[in-house]
TORDOKE-125886 format. One line per 10 residues: their letters; for each residue z negated, y negated, x negated of C-alpha. Coordinates in Angstrom, 1 decimal. Example, Ala and Ser with C-alpha at 12.3 -4.5 7.8 and 13.67 -1.06 7.14 Angstrom:
BEGIN
as	-7.8,4.5,-12.3; -7.1,1.1,-13.7
This chain:
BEGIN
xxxxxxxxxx	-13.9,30.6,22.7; -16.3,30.3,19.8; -13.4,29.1,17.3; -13.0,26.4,20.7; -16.5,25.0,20.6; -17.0,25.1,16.8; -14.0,22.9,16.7; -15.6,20.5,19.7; -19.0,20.3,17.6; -17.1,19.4,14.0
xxxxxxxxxx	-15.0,16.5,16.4; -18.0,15.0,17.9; -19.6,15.1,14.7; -17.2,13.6,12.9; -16.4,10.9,15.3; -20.6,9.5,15.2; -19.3,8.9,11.9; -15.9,8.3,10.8; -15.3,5.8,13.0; -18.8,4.2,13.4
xxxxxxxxxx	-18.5,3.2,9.5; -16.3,0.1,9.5; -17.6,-2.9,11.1; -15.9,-5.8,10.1; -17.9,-8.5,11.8; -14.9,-9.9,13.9; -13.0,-9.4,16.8; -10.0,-11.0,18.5; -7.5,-11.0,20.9; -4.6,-10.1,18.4
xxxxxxxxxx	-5.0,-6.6,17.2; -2.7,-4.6,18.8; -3.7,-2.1,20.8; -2.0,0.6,22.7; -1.9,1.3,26.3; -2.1,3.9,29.1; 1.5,5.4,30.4; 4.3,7.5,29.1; 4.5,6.0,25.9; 1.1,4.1,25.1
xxxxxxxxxx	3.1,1.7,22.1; 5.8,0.2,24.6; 4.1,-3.0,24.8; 2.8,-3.2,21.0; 5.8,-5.1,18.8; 4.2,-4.5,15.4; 1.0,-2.5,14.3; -0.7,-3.5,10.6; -2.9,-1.1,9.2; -4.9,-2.3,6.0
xxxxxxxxxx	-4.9,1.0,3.7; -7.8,0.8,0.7; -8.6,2.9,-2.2; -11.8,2.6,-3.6; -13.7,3.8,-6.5; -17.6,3.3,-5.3; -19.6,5.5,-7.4; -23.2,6.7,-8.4; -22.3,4.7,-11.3; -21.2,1.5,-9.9
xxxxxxxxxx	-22.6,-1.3,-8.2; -21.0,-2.6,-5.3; -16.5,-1.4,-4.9; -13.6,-1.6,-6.4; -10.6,-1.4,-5.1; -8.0,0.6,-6.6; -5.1,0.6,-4.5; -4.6,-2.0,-1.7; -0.9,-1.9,1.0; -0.3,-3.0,4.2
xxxxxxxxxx	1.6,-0.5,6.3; 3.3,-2.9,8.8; 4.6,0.0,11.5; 7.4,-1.0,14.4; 6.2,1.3,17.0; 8.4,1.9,19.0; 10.8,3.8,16.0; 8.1,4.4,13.9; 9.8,2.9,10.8; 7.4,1.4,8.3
xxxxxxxxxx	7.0,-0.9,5.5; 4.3,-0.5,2.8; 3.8,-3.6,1.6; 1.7,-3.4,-2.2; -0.3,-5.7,-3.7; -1.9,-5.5,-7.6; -5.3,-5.4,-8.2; -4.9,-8.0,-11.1; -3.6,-10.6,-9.0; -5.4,-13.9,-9.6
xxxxxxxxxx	-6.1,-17.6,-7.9; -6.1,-15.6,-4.4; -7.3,-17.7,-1.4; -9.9,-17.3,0.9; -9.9,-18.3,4.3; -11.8,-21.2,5.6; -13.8,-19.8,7.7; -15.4,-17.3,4.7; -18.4,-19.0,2.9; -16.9,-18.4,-0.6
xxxxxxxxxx	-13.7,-20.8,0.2; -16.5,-22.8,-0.6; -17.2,-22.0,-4.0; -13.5,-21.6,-4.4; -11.5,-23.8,-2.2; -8.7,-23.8,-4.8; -8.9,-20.4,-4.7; -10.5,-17.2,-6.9; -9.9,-19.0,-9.9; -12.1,-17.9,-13.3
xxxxxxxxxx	-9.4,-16.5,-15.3; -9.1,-12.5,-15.8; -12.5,-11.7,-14.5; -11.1,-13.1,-11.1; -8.8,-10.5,-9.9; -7.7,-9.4,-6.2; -9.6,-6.5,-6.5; -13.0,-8.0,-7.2; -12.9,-9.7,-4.0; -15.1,-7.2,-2.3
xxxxxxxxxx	-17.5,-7.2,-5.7; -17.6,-11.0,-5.2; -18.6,-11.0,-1.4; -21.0,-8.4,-1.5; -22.7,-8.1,-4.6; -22.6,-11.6,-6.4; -23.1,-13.6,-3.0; -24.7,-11.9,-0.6; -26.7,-14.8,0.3; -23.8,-16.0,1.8
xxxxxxxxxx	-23.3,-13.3,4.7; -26.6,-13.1,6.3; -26.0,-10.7,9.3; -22.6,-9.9,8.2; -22.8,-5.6,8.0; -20.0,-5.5,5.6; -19.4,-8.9,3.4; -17.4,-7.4,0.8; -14.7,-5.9,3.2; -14.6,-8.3,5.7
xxxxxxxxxx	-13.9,-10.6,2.9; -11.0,-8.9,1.2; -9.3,-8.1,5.0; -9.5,-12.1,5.2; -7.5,-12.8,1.8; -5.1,-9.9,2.3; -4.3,-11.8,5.5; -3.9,-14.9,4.0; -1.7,-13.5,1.3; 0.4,-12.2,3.2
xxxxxxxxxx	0.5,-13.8,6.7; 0.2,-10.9,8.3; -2.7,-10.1,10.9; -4.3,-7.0,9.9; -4.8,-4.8,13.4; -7.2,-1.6,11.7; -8.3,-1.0,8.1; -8.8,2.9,6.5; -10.6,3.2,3.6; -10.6,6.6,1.9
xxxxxxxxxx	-13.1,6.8,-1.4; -10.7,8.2,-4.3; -13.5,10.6,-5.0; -12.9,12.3,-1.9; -9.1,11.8,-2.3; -9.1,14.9,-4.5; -10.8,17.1,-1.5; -8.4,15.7,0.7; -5.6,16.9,-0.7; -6.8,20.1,-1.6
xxxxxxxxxx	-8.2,20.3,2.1; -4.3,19.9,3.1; -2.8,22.5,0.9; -1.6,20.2,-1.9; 1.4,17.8,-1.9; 4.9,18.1,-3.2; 5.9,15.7,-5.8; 9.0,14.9,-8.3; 7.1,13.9,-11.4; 9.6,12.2,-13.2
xxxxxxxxxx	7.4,11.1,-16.2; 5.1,12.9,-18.4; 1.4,11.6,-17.2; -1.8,12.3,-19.5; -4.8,13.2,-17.8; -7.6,11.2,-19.1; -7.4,10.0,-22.6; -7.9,6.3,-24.3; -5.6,3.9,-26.2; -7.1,3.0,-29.7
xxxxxxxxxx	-6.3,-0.5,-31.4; -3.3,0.2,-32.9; -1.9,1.7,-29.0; -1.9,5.2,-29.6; -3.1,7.3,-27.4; -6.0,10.0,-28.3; -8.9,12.3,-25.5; -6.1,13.4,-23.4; -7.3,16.1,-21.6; -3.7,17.7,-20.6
xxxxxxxxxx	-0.9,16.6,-19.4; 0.7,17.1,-15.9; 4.3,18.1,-16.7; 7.8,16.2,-15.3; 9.8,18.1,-12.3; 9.1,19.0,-8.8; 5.9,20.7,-8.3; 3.3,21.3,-5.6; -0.4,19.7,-7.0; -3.5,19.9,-6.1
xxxxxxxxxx	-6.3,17.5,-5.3; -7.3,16.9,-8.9; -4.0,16.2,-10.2; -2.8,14.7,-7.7; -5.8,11.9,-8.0; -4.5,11.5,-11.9; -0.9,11.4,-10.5; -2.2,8.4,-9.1; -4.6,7.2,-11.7; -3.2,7.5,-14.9
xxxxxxxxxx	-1.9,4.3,-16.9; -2.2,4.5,-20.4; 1.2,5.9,-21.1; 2.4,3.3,-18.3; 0.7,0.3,-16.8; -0.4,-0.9,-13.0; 2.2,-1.2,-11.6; 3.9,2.3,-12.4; 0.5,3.8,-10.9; 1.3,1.1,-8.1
xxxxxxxxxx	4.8,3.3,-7.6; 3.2,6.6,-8.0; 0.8,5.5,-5.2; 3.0,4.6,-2.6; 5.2,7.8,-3.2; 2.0,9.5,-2.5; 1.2,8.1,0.9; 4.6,8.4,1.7; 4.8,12.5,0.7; 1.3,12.7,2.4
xxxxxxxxxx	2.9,11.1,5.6; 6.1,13.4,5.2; 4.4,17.0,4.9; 1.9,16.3,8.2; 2.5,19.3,10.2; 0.7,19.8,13.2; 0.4,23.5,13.0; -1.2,23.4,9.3; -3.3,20.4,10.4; -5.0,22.6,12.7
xxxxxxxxxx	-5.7,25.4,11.0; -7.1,23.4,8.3; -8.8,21.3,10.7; -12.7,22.4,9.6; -12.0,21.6,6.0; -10.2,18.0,6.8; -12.8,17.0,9.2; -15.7,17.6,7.1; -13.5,15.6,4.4; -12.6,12.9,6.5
xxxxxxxxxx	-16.2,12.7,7.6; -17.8,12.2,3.8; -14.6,9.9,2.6; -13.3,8.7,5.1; -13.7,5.1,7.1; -11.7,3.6,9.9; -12.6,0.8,12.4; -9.5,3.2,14.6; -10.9,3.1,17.8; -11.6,7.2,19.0
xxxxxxxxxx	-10.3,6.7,22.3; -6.9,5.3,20.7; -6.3,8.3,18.8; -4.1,10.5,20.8; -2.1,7.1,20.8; -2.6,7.1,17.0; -1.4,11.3,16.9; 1.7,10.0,18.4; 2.7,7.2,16.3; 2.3,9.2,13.0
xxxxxxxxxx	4.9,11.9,14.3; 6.5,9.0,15.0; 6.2,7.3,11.3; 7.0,10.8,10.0; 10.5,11.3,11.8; 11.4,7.6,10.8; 11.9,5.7,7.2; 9.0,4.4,5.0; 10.2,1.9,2.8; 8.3,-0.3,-0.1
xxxxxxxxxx	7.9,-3.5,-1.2; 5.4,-4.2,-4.0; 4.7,-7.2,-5.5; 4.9,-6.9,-9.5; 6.2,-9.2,-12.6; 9.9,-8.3,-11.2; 9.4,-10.3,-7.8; 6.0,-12.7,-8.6; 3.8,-14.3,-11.8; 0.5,-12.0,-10.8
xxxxxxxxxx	-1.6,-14.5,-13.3; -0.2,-17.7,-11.2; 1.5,-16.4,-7.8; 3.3,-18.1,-5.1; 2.0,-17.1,-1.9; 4.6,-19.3,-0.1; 7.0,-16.8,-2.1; 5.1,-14.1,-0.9; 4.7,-14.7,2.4; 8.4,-15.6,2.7
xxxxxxxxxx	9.2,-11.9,1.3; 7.3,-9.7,4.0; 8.3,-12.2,6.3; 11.9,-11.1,5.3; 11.5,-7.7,4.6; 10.7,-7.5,8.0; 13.2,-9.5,10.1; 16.2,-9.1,7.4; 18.3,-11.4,9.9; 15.5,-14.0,8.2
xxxxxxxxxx	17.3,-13.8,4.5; 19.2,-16.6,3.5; 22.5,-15.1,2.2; 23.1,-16.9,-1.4; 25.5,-19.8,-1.1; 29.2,-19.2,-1.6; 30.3,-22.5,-1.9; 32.3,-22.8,-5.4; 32.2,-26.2,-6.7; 35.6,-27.9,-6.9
xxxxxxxxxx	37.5,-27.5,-10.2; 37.7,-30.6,-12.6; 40.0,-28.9,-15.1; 44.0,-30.3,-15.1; 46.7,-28.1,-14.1; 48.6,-26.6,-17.6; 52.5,-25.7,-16.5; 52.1,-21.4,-16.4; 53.8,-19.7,-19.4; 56.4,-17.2,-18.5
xxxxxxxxxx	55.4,-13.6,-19.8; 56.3,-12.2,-22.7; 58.7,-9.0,-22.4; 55.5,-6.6,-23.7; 52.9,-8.0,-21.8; 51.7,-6.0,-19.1; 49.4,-6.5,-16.1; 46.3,-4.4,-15.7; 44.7,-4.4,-12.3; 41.1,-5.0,-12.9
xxxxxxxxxx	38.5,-2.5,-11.4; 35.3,-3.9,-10.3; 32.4,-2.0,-9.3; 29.6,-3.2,-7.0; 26.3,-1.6,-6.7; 23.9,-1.5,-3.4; 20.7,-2.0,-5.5; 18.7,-4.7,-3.4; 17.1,-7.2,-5.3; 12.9,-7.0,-6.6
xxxxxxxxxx	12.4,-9.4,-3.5; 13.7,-6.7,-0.7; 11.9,-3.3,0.2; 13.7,-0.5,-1.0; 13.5,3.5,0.9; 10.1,5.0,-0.3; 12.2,7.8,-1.6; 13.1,5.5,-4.6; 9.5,5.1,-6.0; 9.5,8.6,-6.0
């Protein structure tokens, strides 16, 4: 009984706060929403959940975002797509309706200083002149250019401080990953690119880590670039997704609360989330797959948002891929009289092999990134 009404004061405490942090300003009639009934998704085609990273500090004025996906979830089976977008990508549009479309109606255009993940910087800090009784400029602001990226209408947003990252794992027991690349923790590359301050190193091969290196799983770039640590990140959601258990949930449940509570923000509503318990055992039974947007599939100094947009629109309907065209053009060459073999000439049969790997434009089972 007491364990019972601890518990009931943690979740009531943790509700007046973890989901009364994100505002964003704007309502409509499109976010999907579940329902009462036996299965409270049955009427919900597609769910989009906007998942952020940030790096607010003591130290920082205003946020960064590190690590910015779309999980686009099919309710009903529970598979998803992570869809992941570069912090560095430039000339990204704002919507008309934001005051800064504005000041950039070609879009967030200044060179290198204008990057996808200074959006929210932009908004809140540089203009907030601009967003007189808006409670949260700079992420209402980046929600509206991820949707115009990628046509998508984003239903809920969860923001989880990368500070707090580290607790939350720990708070979970750890999480099992397949390093498959020496990673440095901390360290600096000098002029001539070698690499000197590395604190240690966090070792290739399957291993359980904890909160702290698990954060500089997902961190660490100077022996690789963004868009490696943009792979290591979505194998982490998708490991974090795959080692929910109820049973450990629960018994950790004091320790994640109080995490969730000092890192945590969602705009979820609390009266959805037995809804919300459902689809994540249902996302957890089903296939994650990736698609992220790097120099193999898109120019990140001078994308195509058409291009874009036409990918997740793809990735996913697939019966929305134009198969490449088969059509051989017809032969202008003149027909030589064939040669009769020689007695010593042989035919060998030629062997062709065909591989399954999809192209940089299709997503690709989360299990590869890892």
């Amino acid at each position: 009984m007491a364990t019972a009404v601890r518990y009931s004061l943690i979740q009531r405490d943790v509700i007046g706060t973890l989901f009364a942090q994100v505002d964003l300003d704007q309502t409509d009639g499109e976010t999907a929403r579940p329902s009462g009934g036996s299965d409270p998704w049955a009427d919900v085609s597609r769910v989009n959940v906007l998942l952020l990273g940030s790096d607010a500090g003591d130290d920082r004025i205003g946020v960064r975002t590190d690590s910015m996906m779309i999980a686009s979830i099919e309710p009903r089976t529970g598979q998803t797509i992570l869809f992941s977008f570069p912090r560095n990508l430039q000339n990204v549009p704002f919507p008309v309706s934001n005051p800064l479309s504005k000041i950039y109606p070609k879009g967030y255009t200044c060179g290198s200083e204008c990057l996808l993940n200074a959006v929210w910087h932009e908004a809140e800090v540089n203009h907030p002149e601009l967003f007189k009784g808006t409670k949260q400029p700079g992420l209402t602001t980046l929600k509206g250019v991820l949707q115009e990226i990628s046509g998508l209408h984003i239903d809920y947003t969860t923001i989880v401080d990368l500070k707090g990252f580290e607790a939350l794992v720990n708070a979970m027991g750890g999480v099992v990953i397949n390093v498959k690349e020496k990673l440095p923790i901390g360290g600096h590359l000098n002029a001539a690119g070698n690499i000197y301050g590395v604190d240690s190193w966090i070792q290739p091969g399957v291993q359980l880590l904890d909160g702290f290196h698990a954060l500089w799983y997902a961190r660490s770039r100077i022996t690789s670039d963004d868009f490696g640590r943009m792979r290591r990140q979505r194998c982490l959601v998708g490991k974090l997704i795959g080692q929910v258990n109820v049973g450990t949930m629960l018994s950790k449940y004091p320790a994640l609360a109080q995490v969730a509570k000092d890192n945590v923000q969602t705009d979820i509503p609390p009266t959805d989330l037995p809804a919300w318990a459902e689809l994540v055992t249902r996302v957890k039974g089903a296939t994650i797959s990736s698609l992220a947007f790097t120099p193999d599939n898109i120019n990140p100094a001078s994308p195509s948002f058409v291009a874009i947009r036409r990918m997740i629109r793809e990735a996913i309907d697939p019966s929305l891929v134009v198969p490449p065209s088969t059509t051989s053009k017809p032969s202008t060459t003149t027909k030589t009289p064939t040669k009769k073999p020689t007695p010593t000439s042989t035919k060998t049969p030629s062997t062709t092999t065909t591989t399954s790997t999809p192209p940089p434009s299709a997503p690709v089972d989360l299990e590869e990134a890892c």
